[in-house]
C-alpha distance (Angstrom), angle and dihedral (degrees) to the residues before:
residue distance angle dihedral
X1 . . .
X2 3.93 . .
X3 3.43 141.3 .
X4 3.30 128.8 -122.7
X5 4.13 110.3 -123.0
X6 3.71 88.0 -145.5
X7 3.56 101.9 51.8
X8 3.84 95.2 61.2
X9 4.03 101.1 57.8
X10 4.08 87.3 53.1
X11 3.60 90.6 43.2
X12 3.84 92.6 49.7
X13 3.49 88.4 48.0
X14 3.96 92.9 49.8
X15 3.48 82.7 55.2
X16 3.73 100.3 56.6
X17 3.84 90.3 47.9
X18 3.80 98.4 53.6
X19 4.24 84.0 45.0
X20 3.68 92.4 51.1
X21 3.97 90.0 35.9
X22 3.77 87.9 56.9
X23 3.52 95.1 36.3
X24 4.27 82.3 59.1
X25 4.08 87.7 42.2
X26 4.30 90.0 60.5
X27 4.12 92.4 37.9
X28 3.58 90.3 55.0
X29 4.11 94.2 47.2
X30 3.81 83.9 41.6
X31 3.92 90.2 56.5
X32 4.09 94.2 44.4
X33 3.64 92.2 45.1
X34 3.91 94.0 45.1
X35 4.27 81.8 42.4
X36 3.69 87.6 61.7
X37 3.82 108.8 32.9
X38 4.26 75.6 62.6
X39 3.59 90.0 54.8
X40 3.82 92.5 41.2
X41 4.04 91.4 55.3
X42 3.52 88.1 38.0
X43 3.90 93.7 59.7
X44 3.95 92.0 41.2
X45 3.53 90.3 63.7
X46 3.49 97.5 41.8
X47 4.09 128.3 118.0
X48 3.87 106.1 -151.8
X49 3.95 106.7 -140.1
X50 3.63 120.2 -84.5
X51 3.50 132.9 -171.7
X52 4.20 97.9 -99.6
X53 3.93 141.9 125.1
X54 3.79 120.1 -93.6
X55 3.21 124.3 169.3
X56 4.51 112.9 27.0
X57 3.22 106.9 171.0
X58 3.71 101.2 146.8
X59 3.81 120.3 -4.0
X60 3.77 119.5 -104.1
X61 3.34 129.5 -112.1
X62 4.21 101.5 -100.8
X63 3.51 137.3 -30.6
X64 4.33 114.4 -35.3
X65 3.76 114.6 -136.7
X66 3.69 118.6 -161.2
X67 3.87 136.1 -173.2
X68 4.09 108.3 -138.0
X69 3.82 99.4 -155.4
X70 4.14 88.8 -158.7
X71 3.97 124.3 -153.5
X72 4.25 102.8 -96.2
X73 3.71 102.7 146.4
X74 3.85 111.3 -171.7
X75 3.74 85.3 11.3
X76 3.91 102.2 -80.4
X77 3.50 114.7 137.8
X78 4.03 115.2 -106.6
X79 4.08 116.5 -151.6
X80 3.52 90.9 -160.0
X81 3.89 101.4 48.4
X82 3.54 107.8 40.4
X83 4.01 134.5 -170.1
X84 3.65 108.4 -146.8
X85 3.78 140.0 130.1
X86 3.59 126.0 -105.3
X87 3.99 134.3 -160.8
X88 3.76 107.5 -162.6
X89 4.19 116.0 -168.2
X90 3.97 117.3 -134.1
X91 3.67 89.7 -84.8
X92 3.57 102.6 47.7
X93 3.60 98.5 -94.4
X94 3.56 116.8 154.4
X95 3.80 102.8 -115.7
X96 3.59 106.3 174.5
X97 3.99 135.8 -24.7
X98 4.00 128.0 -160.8
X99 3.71 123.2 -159.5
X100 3.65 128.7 -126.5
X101 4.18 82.5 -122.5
X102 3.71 97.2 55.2
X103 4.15 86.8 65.1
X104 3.70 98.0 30.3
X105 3.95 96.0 -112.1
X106 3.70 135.5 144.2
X107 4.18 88.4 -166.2
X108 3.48 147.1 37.7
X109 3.34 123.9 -155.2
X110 3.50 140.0 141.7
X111 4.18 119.8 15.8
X112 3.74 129.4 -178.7
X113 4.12 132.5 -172.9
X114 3.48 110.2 -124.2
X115 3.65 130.2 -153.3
X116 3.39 109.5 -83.9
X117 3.77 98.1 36.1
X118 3.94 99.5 -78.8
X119 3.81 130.1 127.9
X120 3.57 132.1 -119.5
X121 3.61 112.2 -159.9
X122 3.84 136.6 178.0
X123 3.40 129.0 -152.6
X124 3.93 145.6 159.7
X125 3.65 139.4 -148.1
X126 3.80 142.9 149.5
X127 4.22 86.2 16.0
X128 3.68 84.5 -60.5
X129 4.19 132.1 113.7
X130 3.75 116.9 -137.8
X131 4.10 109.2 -161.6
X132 3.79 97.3 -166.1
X133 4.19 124.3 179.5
X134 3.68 109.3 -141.1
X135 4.29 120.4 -145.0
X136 3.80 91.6 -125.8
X137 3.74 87.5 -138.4
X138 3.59 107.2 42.2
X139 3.56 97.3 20.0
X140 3.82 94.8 -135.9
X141 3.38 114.0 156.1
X142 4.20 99.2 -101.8
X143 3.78 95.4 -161.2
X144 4.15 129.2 -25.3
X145 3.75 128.8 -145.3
X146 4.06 106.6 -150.5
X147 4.17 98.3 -162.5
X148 4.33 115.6 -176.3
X149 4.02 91.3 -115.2
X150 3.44 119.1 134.3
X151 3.98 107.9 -150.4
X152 4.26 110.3 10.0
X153 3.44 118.2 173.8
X154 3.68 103.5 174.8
X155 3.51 142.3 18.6
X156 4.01 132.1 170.4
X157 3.72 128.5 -144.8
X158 3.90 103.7 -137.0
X159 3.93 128.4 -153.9
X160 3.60 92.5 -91.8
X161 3.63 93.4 56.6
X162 4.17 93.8 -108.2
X163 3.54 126.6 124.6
X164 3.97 123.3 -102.6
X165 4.04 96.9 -160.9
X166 3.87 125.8 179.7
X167 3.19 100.9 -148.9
X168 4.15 120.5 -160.4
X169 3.78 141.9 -175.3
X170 4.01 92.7 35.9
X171 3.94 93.9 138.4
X172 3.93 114.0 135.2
X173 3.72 121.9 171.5
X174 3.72 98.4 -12.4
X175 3.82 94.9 -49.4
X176 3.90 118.8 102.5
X177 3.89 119.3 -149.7
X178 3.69 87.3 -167.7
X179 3.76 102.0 159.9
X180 3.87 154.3 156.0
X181 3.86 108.4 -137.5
X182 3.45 135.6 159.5
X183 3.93 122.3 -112.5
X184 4.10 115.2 -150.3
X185 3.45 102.7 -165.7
X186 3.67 94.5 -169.1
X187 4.04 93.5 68.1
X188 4.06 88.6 19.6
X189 3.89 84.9 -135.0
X190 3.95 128.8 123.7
X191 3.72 104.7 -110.2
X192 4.11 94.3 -176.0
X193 3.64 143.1 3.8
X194 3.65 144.0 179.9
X195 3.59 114.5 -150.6
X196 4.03 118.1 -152.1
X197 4.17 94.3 -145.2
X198 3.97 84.1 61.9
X199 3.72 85.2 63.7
X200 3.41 112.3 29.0
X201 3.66 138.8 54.2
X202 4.06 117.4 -109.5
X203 3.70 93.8 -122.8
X204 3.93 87.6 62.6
X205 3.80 119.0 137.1
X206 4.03 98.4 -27.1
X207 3.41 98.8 -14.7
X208 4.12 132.6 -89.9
X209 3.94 82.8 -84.0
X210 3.18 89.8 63.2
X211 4.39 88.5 82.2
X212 3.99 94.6 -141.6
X213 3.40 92.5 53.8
X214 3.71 105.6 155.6
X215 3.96 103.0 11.7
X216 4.10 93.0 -164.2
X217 3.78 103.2 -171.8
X218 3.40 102.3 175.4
X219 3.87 141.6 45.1
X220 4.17 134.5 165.8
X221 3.35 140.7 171.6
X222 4.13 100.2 -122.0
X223 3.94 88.8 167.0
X224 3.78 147.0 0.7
X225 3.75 97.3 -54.8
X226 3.86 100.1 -18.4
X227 4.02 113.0 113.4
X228 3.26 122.5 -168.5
X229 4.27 109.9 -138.2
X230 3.85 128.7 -169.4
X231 3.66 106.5 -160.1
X232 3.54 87.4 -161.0
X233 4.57 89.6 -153.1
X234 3.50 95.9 45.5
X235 3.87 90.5 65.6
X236 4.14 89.1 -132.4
X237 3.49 146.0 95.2
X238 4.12 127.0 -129.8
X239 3.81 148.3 -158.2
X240 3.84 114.5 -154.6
X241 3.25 124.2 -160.3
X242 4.03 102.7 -134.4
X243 4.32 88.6 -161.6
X244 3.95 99.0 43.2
X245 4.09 94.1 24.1
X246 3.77 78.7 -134.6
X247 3.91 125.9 149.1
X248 3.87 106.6 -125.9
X249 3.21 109.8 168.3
X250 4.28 126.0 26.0
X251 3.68 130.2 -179.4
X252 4.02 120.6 -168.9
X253 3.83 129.0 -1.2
X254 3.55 139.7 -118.3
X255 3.73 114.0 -72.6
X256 3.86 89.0 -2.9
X257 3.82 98.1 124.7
X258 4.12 102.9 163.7
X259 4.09 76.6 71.2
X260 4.02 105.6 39.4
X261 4.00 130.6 -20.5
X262 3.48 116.5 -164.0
X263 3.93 95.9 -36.9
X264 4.11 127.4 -163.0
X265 3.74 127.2 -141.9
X266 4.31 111.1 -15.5
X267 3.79 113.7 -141.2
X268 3.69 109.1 -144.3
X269 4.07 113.5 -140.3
X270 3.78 139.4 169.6
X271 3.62 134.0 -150.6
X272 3.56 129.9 -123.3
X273 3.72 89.4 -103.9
X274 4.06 91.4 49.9
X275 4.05 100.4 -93.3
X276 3.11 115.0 152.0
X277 4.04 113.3 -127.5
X278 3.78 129.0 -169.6
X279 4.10 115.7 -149.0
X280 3.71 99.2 -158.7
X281 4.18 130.4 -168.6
X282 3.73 86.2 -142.2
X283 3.96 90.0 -170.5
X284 4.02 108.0 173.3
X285 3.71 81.1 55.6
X286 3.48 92.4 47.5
X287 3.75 93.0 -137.2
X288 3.80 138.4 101.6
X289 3.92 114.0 -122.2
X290 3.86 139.0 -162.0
X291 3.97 117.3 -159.4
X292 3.74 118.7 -172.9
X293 3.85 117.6 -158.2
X294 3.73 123.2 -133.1
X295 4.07 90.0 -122.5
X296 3.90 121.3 96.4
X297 3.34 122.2 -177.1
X298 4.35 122.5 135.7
X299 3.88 94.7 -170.9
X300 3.87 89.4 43.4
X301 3.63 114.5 17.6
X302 4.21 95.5 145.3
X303 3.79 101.9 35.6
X304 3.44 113.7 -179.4
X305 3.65 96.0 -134.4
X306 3.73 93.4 51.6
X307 4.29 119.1 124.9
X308 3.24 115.7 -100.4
X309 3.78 101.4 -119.4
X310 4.03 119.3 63.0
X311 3.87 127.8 -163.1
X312 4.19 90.3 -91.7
X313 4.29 114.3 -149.9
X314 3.54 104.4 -176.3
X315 4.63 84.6 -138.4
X316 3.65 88.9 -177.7
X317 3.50 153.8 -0.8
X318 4.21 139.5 174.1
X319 3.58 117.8 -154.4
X320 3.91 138.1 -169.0
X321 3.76 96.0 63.0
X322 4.32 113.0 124.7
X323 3.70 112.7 -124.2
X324 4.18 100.9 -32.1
X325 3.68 109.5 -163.5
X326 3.61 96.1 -172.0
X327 3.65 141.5 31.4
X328 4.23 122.3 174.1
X329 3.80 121.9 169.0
X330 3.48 125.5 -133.3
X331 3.75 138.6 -131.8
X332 3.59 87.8 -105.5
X333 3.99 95.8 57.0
X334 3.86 96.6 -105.4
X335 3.54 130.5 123.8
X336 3.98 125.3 -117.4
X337 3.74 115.3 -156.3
X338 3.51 147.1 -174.0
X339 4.26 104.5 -145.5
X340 3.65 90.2 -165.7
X341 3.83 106.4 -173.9
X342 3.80 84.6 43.3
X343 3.64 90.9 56.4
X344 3.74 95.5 -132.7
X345 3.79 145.9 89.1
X346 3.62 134.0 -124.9
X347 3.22 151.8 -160.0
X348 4.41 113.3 -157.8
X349 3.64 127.3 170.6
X350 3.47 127.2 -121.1
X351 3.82 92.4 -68.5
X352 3.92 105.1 40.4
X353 3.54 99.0 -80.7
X354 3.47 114.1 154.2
X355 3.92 111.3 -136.2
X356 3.43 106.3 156.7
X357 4.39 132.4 29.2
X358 3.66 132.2 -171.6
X359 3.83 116.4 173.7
X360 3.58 111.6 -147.8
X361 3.68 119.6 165.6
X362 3.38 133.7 -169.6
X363 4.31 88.5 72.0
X364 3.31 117.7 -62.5
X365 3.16 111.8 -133.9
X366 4.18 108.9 174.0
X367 4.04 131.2 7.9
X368 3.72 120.1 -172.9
X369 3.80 136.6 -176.5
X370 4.04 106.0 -131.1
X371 4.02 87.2 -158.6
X372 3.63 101.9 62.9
X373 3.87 92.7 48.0
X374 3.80 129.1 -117.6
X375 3.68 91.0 -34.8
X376 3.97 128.6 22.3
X377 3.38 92.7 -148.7
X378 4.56 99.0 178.9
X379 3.19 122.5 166.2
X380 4.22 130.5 -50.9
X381 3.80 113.4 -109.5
X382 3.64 84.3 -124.7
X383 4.04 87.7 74.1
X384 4.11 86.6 37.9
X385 3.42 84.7 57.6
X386 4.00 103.7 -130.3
X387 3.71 126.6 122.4
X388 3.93 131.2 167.6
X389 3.12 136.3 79.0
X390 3.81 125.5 -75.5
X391 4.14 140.1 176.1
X392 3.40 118.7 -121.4
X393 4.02 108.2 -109.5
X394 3.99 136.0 -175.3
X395 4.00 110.8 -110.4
X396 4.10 120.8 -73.6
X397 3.90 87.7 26.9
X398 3.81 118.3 114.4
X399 3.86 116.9 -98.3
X400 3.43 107.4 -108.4
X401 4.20 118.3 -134.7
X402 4.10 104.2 -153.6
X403 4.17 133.2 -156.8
X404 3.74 100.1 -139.2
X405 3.58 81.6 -178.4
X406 3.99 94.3 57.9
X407 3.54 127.8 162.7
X408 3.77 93.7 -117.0
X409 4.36 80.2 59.6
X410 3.72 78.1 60.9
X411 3.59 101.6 55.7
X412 4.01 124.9 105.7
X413 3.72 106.1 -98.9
X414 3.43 99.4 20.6
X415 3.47 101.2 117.1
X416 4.18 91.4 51.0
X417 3.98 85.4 53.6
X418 3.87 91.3 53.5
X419 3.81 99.1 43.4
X420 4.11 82.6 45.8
X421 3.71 84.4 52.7
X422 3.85 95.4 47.3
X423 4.04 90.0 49.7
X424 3.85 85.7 49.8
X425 3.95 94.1 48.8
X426 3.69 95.1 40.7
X427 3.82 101.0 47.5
X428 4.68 99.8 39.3
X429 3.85 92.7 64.7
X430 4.10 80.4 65.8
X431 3.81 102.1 39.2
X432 3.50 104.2 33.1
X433 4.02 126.5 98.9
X434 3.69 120.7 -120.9
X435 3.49 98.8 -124.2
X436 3.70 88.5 48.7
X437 4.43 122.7 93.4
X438 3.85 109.8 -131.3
X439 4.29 80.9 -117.0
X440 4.41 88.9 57.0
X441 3.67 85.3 49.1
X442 3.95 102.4 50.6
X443 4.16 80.1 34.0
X444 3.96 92.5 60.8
X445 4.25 93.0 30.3
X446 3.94 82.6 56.6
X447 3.91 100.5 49.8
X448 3.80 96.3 45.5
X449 3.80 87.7 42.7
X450 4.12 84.7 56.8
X451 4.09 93.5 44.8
X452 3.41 91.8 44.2
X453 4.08 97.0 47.2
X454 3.87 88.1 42.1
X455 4.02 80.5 50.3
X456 3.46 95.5 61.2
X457 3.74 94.2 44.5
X458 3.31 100.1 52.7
X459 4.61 85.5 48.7
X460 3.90 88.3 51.3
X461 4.02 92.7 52.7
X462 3.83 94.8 39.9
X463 4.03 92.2 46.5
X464 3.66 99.0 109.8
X465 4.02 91.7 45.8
X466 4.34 83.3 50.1
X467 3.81 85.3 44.4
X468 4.10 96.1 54.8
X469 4.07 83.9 43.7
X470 3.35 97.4 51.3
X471 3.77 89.5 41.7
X472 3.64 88.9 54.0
X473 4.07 96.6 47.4
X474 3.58 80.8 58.5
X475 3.27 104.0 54.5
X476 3.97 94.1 45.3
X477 3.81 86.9 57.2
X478 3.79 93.4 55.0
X479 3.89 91.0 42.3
X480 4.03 82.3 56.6
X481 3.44 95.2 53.5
């Protein structure tokens, strides 16, 4: 019997290819299983998020009242990721709490003090948007407006006693009703409304066909018939002229992201010397911004016949917050925020510094101070006289200054690493479990991501063997027959 000589060098190299393919096999199961061992300690370790104080370094001013959005996809209720509202004392003492159930909600969003110590809150459930006045005392509901919306995240009680809704996700068969209007709810007719498409070219943001094509979240009265809107996909802020249905005033453009991305509920502001200032949750950039326009007038700061565009500075801005959906400043110059993804709300001074902590999980979505009326309204940093850009930091650390424009903004790829981030940090809130860390998650997502890739490599080189067997099957089954 002989060998042939060149037989043995391809079946030595066979052999090092099926050692070095299984050597691959046990590094990646070592990786997955080391992946999720991580995740395992990490969730054994882990303190789910309660409602609690954190940080007290100085007491606030009043009682806090937030609006917990909650995690009820589809509508159903979930135990573990409650919508509710909370009213938090100066220390952080848990004051009060009421339940999505108690006013027939599936959502919380927006909430604003009213003047003589009621609630208005806004809420959604079952593709409907309840409107309901809240006895600050009892907090009974006083009356509720029911209105046929399907997703409403704000509304504003005017001084007539109507509704000033913005209302969202009103796009059927390629045309979007995306509006403002005003509710009277003494005739239960619309007596005005400014519709986006009017405005705004189809091919805005992602496109009418998109269905949530403009996603305004917010609207206020900051003036006699001036609103201030924050079409939330247009990555700007607004001033609309209710008697000329004119824009006046416009922070931001579409797709322009170093300015705003995605923002939450504007503040409007004014300096000493009568410039207007926008205080902005600027949330895809997880930061809270202050822009100062070029105009100064104090007898006329918002006149009507004004240009559209100011002379933006970006004054200040505080970064390292998670999704903030709201920002209001205070009388005394700080900051109160609602740090979303972090399921709390804050209060920082002028350079980050956190003062004040309330956890609240299920998603904050808005925090209000009842004493300083339906909007704080303090003073601009311009007239405090800071600028920069800081990080947001726990007391006794050292303020941090920050280089939005950083070199590793400048690297290639960057931007697909950020808007993989933002998909990430927009869609774990909604998958993850309660008793799991964000890091457990990603840690778990990541090793069956790896099995199941190595999966599908390991099917694409074995398809002609799973062909033959399949083949075969077959042709026992007809042999049977």
């Amino acid at each position: 019997m002989s060998d042939d000589p060149r037989g043995r060098p391809r079946e030595r190299l066979a052999d090092r290819l099926d050692g070095r393919w299984t050597a691959a096999r046990l590094a990646v199961l070592l990786l997955a299983v080391s992946l999720a061992g991580t995740g395992v300690a990490d969730t054994a370790v882990y303190d789910r998020p309660q409602v609690a104080p954190g940080t007290i370094e100085a007491p606030a001013a009043g009682e806090t009242v937030i609006a917990v959005q909650g995690d009820n996809i589809g509508g159903d209720v979930n135990p573990n990721k409650p919508a509710r509202l909370v009213g938090v004392g100066p220390r952080g003492e848990t004051n009060w709490q009421v339940a999505q159930s108690a006013l027939n909600v599936s959502w919380f969003y927006d909430v604003d003090p009213l003047p003589d110590g009621d609630l208005l809150v806004v809420g959604t459930v079952d593709r409907r948007t309840r409107v309901i006045r809240l006895d600050g005392d009892t907090r009974e509901p006083e009356w509720v407006e029911t209105l046929p919306l399907w997703d409403t995240h704000d509304v504003t009680l005017t001084a007539e006693g109507n509704l000033l809704v913005a209302n969202m996700r009103n796009t059927n068969n390629g045309t979007s009703d995306d509006r403002v209007f005003v509710y009277n709810r003494t005739t239960d007719e619309v007596e005005w409304e400014w519709l986006f498409r009017e405005h705004y070219p189809a091919d805005t943001d992602e496109g009418v066909s998109a269905g949530d094509w403009t996603h305004v979240n917010d609207v206020d009265v900051i003036a006699e018939d001036l609103y201030l809107l924050s079409p939330r996909n247009f990555d700007q802020v607004i001033v609309v002229n209710r008697s000329t249905d004119e824009i006046v005033m416009r922070l931001g453009a579409d797709g322009n992201h170093s300015v705003l991305d995605e923002q939450h509920n504007p503040s409007y502001l004014q300096t000493e010397a009568g410039a207007p200032a926008l205080l902005v949750a600027d949330s895809e950039n997880d930061r809270v911004v202050e822009y100062t326009c070029d105009r100064a007038d104090p007898d006329h700061p918002l006149d009507g016949d004004m240009e559209p565009n100011c002379d933006w500075e970006r004054t200040w801005s505080v970064g390292g917050f998670e999704w903030p959906r709201d920002a209001d400043r205070l009388p005394n110059g700080n900051t109160l925020v609602t740090d979303t993804i972090n399921h709390r709300v804050v209060e920082v001074t002028p350079r980050g510094e956190v003062v004040w902590e309330y956890h609240a999980p299920w998603l904050p979505y808005d925090a209000e101070r009842p004493v300083h009326g339906r909007e704080a309204g303090g003073p601009t940093m311009h007239d405090l006289n800071v600028s920069g850009a800081f990080a947001v930091h726990d007391a006794g650390a050292t303020p941090v200054d920050t280089d939005e424009e950083s070199v590793l903004a400048r690297l290639p790829g960057h931007g697909l690493v950020v808007d993989a981030g933002e998909t990430v940090q927009g869609v774990l809130p909604w998958l993850r479990p309660v008793w799991m860390p964000p890091s457990a998650f990603l840690l778990f997502a990541t090793a069956g991501l790896l099995v199941l890739g190595w999966g599908a490599v390991e099917a694409w080189l074995a398809r002609d063997r799973l062909r033959r067997r399949l083949a075969a099957l077959r042709g026992r089954d007809r042999a049977t027959k």
